[in-house]
Backbone as numpy.savetxt, mean C-alpha at the origin, in Angstrom:
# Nx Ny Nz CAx CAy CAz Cx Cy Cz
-0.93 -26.26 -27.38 -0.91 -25.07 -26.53 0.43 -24.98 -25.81
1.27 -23.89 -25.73 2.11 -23.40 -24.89 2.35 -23.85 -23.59
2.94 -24.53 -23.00 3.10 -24.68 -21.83 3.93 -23.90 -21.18
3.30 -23.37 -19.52 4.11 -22.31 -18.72 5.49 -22.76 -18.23
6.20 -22.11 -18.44 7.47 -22.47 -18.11 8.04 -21.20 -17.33
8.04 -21.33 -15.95 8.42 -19.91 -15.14 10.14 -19.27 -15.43
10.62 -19.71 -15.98 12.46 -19.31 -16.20 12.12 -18.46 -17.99
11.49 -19.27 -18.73 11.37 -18.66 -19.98 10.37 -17.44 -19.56
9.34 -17.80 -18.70 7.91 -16.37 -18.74 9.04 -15.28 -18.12
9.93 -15.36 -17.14 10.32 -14.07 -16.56 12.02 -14.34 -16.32
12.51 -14.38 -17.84 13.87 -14.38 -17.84 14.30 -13.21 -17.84
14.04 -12.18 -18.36 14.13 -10.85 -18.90 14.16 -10.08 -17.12
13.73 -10.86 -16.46 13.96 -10.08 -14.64 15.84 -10.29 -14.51
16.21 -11.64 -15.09 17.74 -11.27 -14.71 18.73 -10.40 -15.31
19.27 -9.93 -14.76 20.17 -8.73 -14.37 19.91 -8.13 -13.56
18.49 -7.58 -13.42 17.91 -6.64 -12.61 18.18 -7.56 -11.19
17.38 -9.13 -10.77 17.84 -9.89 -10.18 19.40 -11.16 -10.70
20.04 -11.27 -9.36 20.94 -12.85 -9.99 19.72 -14.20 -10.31
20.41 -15.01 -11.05 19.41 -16.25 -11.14 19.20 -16.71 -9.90
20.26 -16.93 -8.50 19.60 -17.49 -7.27 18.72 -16.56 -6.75
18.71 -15.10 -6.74 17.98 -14.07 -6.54 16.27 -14.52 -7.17
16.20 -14.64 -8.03 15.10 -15.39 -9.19 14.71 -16.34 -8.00
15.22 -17.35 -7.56 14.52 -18.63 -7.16 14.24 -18.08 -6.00
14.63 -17.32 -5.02 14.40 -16.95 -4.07 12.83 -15.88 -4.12
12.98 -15.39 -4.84 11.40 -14.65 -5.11 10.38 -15.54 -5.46
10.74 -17.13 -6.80 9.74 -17.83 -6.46 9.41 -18.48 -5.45
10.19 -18.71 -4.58 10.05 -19.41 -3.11 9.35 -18.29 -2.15
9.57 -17.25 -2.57 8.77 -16.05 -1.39 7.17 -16.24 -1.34
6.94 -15.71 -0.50 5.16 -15.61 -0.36 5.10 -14.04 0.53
4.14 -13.02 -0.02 3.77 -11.84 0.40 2.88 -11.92 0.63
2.07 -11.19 1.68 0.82 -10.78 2.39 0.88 -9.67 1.91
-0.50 -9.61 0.76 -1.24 -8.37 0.51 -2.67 -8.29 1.09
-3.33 -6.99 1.81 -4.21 -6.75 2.12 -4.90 -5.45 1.56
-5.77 -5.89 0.57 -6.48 -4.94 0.11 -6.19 -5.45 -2.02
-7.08 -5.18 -2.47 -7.15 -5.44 -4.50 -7.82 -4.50 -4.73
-8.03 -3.26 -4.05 -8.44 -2.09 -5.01 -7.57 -1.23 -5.60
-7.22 0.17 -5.22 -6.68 1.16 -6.13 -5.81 0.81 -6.11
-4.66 0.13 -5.27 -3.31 -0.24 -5.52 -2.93 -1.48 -5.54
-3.66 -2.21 -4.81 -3.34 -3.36 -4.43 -3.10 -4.68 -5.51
-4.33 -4.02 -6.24 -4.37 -5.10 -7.69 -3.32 -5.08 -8.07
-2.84 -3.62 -8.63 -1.80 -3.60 -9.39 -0.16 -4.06 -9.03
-0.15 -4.33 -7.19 1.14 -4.57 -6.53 0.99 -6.08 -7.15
-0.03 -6.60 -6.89 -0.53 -7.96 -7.02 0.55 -8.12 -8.54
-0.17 -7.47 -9.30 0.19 -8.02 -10.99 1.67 -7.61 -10.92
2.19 -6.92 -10.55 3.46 -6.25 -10.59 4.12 -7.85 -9.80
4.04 -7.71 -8.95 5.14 -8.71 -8.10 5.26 -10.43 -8.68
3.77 -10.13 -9.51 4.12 -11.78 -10.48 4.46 -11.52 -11.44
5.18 -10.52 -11.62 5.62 -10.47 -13.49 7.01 -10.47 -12.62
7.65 -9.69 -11.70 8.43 -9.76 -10.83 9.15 -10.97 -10.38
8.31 -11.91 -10.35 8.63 -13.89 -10.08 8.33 -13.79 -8.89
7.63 -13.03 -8.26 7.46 -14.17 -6.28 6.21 -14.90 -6.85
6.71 -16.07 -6.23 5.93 -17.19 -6.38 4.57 -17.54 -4.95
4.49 -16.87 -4.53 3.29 -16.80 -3.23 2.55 -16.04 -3.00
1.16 -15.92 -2.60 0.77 -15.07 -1.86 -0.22 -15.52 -1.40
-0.80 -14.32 -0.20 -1.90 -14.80 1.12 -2.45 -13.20 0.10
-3.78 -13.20 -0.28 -4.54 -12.27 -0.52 -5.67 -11.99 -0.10
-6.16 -10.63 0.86 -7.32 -9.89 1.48 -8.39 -9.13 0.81
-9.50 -9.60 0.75 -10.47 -8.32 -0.02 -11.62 -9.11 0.45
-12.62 -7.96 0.63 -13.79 -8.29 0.69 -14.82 -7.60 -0.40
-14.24 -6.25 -0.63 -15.02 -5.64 -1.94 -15.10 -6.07 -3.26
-16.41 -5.64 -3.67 -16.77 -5.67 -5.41 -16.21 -4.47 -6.26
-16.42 -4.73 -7.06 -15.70 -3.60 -8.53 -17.08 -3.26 -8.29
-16.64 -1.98 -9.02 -18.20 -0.45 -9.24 -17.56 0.29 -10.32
-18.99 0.90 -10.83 -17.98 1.59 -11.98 -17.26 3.12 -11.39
-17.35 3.38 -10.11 -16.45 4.75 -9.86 -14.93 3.83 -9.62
-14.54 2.65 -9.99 -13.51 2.37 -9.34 -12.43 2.54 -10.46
-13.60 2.73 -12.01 -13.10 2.94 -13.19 -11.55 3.82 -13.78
-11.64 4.81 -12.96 -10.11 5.65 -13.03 -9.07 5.10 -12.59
-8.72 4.26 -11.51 -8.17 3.39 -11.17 -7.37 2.12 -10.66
-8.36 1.66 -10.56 -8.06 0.07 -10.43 -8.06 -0.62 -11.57
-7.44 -1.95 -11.15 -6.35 -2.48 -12.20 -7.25 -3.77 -13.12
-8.53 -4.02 -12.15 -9.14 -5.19 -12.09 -10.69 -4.63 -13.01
-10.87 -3.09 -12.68 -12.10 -2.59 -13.39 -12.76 -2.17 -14.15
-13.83 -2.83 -15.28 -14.31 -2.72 -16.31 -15.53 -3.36 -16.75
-15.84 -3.15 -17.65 -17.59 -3.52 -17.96 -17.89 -4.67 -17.13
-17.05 -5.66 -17.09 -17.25 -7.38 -17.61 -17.19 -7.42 -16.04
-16.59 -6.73 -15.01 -15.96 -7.32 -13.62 -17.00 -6.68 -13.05
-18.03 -5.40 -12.92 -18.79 -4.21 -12.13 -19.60 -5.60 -11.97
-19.83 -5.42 -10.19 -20.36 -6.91 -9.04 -19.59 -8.25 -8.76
-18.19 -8.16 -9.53 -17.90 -9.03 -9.09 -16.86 -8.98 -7.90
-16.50 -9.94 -7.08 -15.72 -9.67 -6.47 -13.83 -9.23 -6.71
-13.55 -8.44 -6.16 -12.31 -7.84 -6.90 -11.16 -9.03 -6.37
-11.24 -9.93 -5.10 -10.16 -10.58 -5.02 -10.39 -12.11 -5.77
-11.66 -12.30 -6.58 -11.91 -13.55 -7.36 -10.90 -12.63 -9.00
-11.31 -11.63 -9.32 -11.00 -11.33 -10.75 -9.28 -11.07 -10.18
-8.78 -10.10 -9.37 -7.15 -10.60 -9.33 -6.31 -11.66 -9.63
-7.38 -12.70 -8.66 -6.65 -14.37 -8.59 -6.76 -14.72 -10.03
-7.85 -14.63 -10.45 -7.74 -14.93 -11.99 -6.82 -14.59 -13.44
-6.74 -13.02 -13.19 -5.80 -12.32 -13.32 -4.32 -12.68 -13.17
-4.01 -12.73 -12.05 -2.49 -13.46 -11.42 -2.33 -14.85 -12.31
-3.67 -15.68 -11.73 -2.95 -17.09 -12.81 -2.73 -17.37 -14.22
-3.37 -16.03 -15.36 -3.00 -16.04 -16.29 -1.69 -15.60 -16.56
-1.07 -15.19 -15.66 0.27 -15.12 -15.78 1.29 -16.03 -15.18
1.10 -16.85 -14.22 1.82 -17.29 -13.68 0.71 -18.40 -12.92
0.45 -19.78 -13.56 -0.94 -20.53 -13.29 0.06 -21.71 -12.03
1.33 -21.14 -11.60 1.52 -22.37 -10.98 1.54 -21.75 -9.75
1.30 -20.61 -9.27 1.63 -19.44 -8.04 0.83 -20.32 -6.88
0.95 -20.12 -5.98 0.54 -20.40 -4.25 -0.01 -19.21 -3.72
-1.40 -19.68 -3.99 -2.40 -18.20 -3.20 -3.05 -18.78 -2.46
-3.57 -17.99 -1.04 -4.09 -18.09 -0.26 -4.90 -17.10 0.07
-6.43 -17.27 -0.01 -7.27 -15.73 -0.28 -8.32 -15.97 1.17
-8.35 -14.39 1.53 -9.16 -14.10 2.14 -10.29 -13.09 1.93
-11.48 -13.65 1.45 -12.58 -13.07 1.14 -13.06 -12.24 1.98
-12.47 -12.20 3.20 -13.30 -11.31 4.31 -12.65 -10.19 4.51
-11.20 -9.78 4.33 -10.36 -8.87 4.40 -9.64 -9.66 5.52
-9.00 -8.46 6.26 -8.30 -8.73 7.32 -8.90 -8.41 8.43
-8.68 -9.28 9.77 -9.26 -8.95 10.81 -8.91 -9.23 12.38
-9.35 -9.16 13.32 -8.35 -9.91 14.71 -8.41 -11.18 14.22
-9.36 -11.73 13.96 -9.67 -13.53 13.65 -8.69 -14.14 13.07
-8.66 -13.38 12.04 -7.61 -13.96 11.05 -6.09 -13.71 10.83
-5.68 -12.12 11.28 -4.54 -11.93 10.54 -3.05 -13.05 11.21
-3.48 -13.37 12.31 -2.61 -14.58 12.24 -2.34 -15.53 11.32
-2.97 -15.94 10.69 -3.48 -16.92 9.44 -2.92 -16.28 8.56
-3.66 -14.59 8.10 -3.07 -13.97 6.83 -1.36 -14.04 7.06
-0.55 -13.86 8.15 0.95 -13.67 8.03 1.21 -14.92 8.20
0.74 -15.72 8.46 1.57 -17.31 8.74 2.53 -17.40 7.70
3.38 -17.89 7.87 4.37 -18.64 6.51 4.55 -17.42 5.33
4.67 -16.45 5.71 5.25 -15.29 4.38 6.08 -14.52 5.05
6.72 -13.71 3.90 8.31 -13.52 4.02 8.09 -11.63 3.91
6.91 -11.45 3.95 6.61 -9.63 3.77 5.15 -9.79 3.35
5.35 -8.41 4.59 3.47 -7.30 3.95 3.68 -6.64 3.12
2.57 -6.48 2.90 2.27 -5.55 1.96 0.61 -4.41 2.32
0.45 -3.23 2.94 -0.66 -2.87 3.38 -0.91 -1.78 2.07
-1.98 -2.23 1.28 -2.73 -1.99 0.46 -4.08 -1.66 0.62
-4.35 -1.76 2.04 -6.21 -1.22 2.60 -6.32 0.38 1.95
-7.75 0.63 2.28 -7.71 1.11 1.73 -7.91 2.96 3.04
-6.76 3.90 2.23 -6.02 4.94 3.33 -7.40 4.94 4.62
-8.94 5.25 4.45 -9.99 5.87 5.02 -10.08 4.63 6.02
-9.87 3.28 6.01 -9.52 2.40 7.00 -8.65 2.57 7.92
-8.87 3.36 8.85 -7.70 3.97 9.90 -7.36 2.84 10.72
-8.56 2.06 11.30 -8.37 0.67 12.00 -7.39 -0.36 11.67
-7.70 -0.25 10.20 -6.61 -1.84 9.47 -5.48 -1.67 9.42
-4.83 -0.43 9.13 -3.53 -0.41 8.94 -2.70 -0.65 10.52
-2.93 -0.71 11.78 -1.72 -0.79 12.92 -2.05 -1.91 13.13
-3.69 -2.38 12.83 -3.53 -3.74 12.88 -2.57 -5.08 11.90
-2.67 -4.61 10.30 -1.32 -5.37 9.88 -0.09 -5.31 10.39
0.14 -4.43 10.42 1.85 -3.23 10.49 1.68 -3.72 12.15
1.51 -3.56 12.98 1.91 -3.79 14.27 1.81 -5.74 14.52
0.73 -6.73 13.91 1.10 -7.80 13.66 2.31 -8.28 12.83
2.50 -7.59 11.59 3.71 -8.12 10.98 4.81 -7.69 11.80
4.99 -6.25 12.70 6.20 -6.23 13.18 6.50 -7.06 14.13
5.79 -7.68 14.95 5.51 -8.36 16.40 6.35 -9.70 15.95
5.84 -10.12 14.72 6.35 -11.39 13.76 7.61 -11.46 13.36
8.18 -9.96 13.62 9.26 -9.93 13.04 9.59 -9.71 11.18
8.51 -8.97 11.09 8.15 -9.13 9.57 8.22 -7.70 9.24
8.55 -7.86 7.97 8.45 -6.15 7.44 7.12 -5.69 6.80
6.45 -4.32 6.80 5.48 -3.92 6.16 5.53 -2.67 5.30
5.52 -3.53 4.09 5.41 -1.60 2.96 4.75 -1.28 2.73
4.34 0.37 2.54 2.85 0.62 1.63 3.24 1.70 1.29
2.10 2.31 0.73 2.11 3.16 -0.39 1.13 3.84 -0.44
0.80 5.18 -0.57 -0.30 6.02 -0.49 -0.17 7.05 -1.80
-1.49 6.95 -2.47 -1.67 7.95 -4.11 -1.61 9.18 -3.11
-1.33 10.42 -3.82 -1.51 12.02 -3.41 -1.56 12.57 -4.42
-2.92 12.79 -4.95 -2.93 13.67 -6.58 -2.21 12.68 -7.80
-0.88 13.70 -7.86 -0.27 13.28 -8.96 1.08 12.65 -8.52
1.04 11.97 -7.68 2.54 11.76 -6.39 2.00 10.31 -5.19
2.86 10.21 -5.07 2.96 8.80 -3.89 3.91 8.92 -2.94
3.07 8.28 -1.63 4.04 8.76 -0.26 4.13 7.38 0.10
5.56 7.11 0.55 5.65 5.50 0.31 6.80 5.43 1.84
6.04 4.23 2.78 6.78 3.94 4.07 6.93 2.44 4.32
8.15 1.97 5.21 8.24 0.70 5.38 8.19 1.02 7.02
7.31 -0.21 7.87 7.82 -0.49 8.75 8.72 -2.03 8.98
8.74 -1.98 10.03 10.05 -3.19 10.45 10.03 -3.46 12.01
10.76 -4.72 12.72 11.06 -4.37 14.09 12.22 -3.47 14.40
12.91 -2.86 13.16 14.05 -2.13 13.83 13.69 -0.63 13.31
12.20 -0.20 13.49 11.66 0.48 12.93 11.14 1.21 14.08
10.38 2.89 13.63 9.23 2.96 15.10 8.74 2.63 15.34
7.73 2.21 15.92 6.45 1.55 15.68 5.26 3.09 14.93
4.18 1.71 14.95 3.10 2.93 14.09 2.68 3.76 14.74
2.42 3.78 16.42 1.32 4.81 16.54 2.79 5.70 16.99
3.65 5.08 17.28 4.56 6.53 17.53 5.27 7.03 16.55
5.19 6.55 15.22 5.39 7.41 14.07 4.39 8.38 13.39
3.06 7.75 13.44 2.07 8.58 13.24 1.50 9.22 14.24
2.04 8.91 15.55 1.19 10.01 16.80 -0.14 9.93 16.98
-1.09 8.23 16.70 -2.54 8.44 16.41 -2.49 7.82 17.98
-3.53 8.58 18.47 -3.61 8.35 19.71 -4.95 7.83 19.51
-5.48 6.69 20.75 -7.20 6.02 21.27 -7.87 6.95 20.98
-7.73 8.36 21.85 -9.04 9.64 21.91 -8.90 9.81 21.20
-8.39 9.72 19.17 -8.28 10.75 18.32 -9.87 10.36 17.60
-10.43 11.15 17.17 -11.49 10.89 15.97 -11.20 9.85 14.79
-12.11 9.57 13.98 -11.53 8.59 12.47 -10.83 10.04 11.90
-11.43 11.15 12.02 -10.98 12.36 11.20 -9.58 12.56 11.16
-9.52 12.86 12.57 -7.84 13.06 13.17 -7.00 12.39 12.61
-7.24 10.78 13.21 -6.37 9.59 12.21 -6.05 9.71 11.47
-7.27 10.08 10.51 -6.63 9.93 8.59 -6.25 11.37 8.24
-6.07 12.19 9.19 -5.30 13.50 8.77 -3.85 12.51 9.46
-3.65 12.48 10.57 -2.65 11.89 11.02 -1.22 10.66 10.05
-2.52 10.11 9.62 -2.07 9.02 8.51 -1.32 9.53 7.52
-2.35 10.58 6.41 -2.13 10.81 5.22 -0.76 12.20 5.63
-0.56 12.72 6.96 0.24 13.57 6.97 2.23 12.80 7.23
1.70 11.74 7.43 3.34 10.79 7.59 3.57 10.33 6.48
2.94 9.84 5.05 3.17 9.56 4.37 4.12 11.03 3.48
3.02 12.35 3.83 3.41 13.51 3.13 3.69 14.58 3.54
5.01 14.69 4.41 4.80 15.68 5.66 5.04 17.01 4.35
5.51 16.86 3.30 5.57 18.32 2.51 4.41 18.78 2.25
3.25 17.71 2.07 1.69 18.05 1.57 2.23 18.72 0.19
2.76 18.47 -0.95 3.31 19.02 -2.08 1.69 19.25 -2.60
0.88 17.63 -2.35 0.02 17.80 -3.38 -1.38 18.75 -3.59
-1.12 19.14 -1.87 -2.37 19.90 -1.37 -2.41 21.27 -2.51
-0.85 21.67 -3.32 -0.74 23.22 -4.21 -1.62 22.90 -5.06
-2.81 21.52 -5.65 -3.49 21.84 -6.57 -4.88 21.03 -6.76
-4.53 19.94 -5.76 -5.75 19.36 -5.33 -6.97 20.36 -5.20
-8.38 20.17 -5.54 -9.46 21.01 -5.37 -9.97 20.36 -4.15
-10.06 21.36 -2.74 -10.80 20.81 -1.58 -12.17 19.99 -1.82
-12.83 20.83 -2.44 -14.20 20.61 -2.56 -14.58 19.41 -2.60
-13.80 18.37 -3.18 -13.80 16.80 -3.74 -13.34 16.05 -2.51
-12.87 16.37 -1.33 -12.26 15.82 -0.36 -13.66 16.25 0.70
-14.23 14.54 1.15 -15.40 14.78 1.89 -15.06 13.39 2.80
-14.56 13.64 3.98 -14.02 12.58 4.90 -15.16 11.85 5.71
-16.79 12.95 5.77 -17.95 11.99 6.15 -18.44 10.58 5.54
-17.93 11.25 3.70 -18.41 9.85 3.36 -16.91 9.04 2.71
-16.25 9.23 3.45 -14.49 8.80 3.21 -14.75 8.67 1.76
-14.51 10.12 1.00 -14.01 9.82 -0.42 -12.86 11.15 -0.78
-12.29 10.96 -1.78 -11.03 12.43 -1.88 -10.76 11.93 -3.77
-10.06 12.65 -3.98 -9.56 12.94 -5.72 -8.56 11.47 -5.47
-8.85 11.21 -6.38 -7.51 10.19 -6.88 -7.58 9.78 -8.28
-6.05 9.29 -8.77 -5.41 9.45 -9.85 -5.02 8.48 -10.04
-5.21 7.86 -11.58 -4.08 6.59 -11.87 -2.64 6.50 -11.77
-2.54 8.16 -12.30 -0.74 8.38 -12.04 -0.16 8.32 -10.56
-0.79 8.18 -9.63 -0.97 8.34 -8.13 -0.51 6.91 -7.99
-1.59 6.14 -8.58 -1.82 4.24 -8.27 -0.74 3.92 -8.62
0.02 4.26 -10.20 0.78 3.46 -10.65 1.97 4.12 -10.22
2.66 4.93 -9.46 3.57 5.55 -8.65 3.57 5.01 -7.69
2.70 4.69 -6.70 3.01 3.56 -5.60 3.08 2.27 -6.12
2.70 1.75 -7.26 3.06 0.50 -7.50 4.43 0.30 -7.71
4.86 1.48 -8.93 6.80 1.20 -8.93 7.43 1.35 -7.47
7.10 2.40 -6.73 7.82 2.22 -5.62 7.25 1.16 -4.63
6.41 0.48 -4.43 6.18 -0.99 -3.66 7.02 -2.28 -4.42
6.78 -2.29 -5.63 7.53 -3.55 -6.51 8.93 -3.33 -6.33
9.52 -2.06 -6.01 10.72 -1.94 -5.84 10.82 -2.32 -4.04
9.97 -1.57 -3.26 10.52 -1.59 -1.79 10.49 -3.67 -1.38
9.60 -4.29 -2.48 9.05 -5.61 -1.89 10.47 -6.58 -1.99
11.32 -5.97 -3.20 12.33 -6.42 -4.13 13.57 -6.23 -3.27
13.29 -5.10 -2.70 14.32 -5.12 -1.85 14.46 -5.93 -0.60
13.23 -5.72 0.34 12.67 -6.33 1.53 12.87 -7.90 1.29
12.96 -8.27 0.34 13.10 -9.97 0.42 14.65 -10.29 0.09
14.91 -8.87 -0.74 16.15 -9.85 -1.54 17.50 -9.14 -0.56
17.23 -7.75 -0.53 18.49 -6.99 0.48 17.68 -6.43 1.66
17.16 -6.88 2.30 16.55 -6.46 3.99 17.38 -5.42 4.61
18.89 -5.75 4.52 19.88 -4.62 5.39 19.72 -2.95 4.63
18.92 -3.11 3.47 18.48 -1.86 2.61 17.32 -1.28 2.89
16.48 -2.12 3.49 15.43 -1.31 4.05 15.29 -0.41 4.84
14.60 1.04 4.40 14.93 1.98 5.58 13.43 2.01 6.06
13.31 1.67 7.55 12.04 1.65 7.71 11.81 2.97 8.36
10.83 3.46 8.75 10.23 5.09 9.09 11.07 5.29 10.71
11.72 5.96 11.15 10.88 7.55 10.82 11.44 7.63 8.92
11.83 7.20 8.55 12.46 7.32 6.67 10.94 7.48 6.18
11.09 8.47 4.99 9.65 8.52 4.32 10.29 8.68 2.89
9.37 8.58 1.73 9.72 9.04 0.21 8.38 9.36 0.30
8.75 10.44 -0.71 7.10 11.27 -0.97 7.63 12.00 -2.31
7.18 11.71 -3.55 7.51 12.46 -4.97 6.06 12.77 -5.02
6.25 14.19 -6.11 5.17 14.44 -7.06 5.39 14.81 -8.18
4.95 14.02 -9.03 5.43 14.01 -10.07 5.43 15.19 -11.13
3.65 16.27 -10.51 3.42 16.83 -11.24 4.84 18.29 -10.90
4.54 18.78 -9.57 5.35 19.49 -9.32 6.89 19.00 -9.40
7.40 18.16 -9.93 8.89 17.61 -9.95 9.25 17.92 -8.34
8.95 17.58 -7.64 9.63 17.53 -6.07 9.46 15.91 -5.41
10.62 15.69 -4.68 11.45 14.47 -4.24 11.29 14.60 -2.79
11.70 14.24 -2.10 12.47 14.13 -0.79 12.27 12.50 -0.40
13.43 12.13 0.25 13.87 10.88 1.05 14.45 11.38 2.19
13.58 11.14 3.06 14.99 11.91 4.17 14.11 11.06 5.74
14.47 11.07 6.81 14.42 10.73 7.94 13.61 11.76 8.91
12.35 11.55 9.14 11.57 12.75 9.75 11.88 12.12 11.27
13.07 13.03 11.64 12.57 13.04 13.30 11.59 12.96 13.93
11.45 12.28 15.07 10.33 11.76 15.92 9.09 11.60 15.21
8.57 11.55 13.65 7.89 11.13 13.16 7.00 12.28 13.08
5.64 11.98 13.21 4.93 13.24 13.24 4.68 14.10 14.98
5.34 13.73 15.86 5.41 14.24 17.07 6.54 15.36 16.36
7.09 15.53 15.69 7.75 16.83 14.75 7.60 18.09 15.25
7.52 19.07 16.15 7.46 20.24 15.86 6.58 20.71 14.67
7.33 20.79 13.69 6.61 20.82 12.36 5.62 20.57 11.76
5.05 19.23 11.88 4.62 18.08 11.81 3.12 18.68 12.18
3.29 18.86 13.75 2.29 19.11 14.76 1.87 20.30 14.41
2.56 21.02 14.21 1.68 22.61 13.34 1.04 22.18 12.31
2.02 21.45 11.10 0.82 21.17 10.26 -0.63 20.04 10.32
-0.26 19.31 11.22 -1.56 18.41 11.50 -2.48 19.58 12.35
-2.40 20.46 12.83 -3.44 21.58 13.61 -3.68 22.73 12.30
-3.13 22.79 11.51 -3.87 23.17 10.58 -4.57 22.37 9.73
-4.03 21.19 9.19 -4.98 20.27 8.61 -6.12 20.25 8.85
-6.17 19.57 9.90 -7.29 19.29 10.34 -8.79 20.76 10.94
-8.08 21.87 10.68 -8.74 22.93 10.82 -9.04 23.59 9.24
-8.05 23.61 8.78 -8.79 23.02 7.35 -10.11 22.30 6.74
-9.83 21.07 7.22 -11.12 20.00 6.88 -11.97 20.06 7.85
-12.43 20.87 8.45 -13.56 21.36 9.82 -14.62 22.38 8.61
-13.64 23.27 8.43 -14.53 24.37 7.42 -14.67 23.21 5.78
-14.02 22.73 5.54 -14.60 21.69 4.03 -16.18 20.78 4.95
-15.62 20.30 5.73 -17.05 19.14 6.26 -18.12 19.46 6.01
-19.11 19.20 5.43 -20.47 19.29 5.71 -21.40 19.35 6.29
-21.79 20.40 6.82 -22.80 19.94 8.25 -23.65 18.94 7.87
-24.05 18.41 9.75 -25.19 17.00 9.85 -24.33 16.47 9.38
């Protein structure tokens, strides 16, 4: 039988990286939180990539609606746990890696533990978790640590880093204590996409925030995965390249529209603030009564 040899499995990374560049990713360790729609796939991406570490969060099972896309889901996995089939996953590629799993997700208890000794986040929860995300992102910044993520939109991905030389979260997203879960995840999903490109074709009807579910797309998943495997690549290897928020990227792929650009004061925007008061007056008339 073949024996793993990490320089022969992922030689084909240099150029893209230098060879000390290479050792430095196997020496890295990332904090991912979350192995569903994206997370799996950052997972598999960053070990074909060569980082040699990780601290991994999940508490959910595979189902078969998870079938469109996640990375982990299919006949054989529906009940099992999604951060046992990742790990498994991961070591067939790379059986000598340093994981550290947390079956419970992330939480006050723990996320000290989850960031100990790693070199970058990664927030992969999942968007309708309004709670989890300031809790990573405001622990990793405190640490001095960077946090990337990535959000599907239809056919497009809205992709942000924070940092300590960054805003912080609630004053980039403007989520205030009194806001609703509703507010939040209008709040949320509107910093990732202040163009809302994807809203020109999305069908409302499918977007039901009582029982936190909305449309999503593989082309969505695997669009935040290239741009996370890229932002993680950078964050470890050129840090002085990281642009953390108010900086946003938001493509869609279907409509061919881009933007990278620097949203003043974040979503406290002028702009911003009109469109979060329509949003959210929007999804008042979609809701469902009771």
């Amino acid at each position: 039988m073949l024996a793993f040899d990490y320089d022969a499995a992922f030689s084909r990374n240099l150029g893209v990286v230098s060879p000390d560049e290479h050792q430095r990713l196997r020496n890295a360790t990332v904090a991912i939180a979350g192995m569903g729609g994206v997370g799996g796939d950052y997972l598999i991406s960053l070990v074909r990539a060569g980082v040699g570490g990780f601290h991994l969060a999940e508490f959910d099972e595979f189902e078969l609606a998870n079938f469109n896309r996640q990375y982990g889901a299919n006949m054989d996995t529906i009940g099992r746990r999604k951060l046992d089939v990742m790990v498994e996953y991961a070591l067939q590629i790379n059986p000598a890696l340093r994981i550290k799993t947390f079956p419970d997700g992330i939480s006050d208890g723990n996320i000290d533990a989850f960031l100990s000794g790693v070199d970058l986040a990664i927030d992969a929860v999942d968007a309708f978790a309004v709670d989890m995300h300031p809790l990573l992102i405001n622990a990793a910044s405190g640490r001095g640590l960077a946090t990337v993520a990535a959000v599907p939109l239809g056919l497009g991905a809205g992709v942000l880093a924070f940092g300590p030389g960054g805003m912080p979260y609630a004053d980039y997203f403007a989520i205030t204590p009194d806001m609703s879960d509703d507010e939040k995840i209008v709040q949320f999903m509107l910093g990732f996409a202040p163009e809302m490109y994807h809203l020109k074709y999305l069908d409302p009807k499918f977007i039901n925030l009582k029982v936190r579910k909305g449309p999503s797309s593989v082309a969505g998943c695997k669009l935040c995965t290239g741009f996370i495997a890229t932002q993680a690549l950078v964050a470890l290897l050129h840090p002085e390249e990281l642009r953390c928020v108010p900086w946003y990227t938001y493509l869609d792929a279907r409509l061919g529209r881009f933007r990278h650009r620097r949203l003043w004061l974040g979503n406290r925007n002028p702009l911003q603030r009109i469109k979060s008061f329509v949003a959210k007056k929007r999804l008042e008339k979609l809701s469902p009564a009771g």
